[in-house]
C-alpha positions, 0 to 999 in steps of 0.5 A: 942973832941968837944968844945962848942962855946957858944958866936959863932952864928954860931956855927953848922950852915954849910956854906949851911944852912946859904946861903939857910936860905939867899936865903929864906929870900931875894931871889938872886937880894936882895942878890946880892945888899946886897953883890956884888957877881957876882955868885948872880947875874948870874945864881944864885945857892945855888952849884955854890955859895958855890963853890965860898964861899968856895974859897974865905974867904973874900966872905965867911966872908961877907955871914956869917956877913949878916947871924948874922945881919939878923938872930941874931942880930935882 
């Protein structure tokens, strides 16, 4: 059974479409400033990077808070 969100943002959005549309948007050097990520910043990838997202939840909360002001807050 599926709830709707409606005052959740990101509600269907996947982890990867929200750091692709961030990636699109800033490039990886404007990124990594915005957000101290060595993964970034070193070789940068989008699979590398959801890698390290998906394990650190602190990382993951910055990603998404940077996705709201960009992208909804505007």
């Amino acid at each position: 059974m599926s709830q709707q969100q409606p005052n959740n943002p990101l509600h269907g959005l996947t982890l990867e479409t929200i750091l692709t549309q961030l990636v699109e948007f800033y490039g990886w050097r404007i990124l990594f400033n915005e957000i101290k990520i060595r993964c970034f910043m070193n070789d940068p990838s989008i699979k590398s990077s959801l890698k390290f997202l998906r394990k650190q939840q602190w990382a993951r909360d910055k990603v998404e808070q940077l996705y709201i002001d960009t992208f909804v807050n505007d």
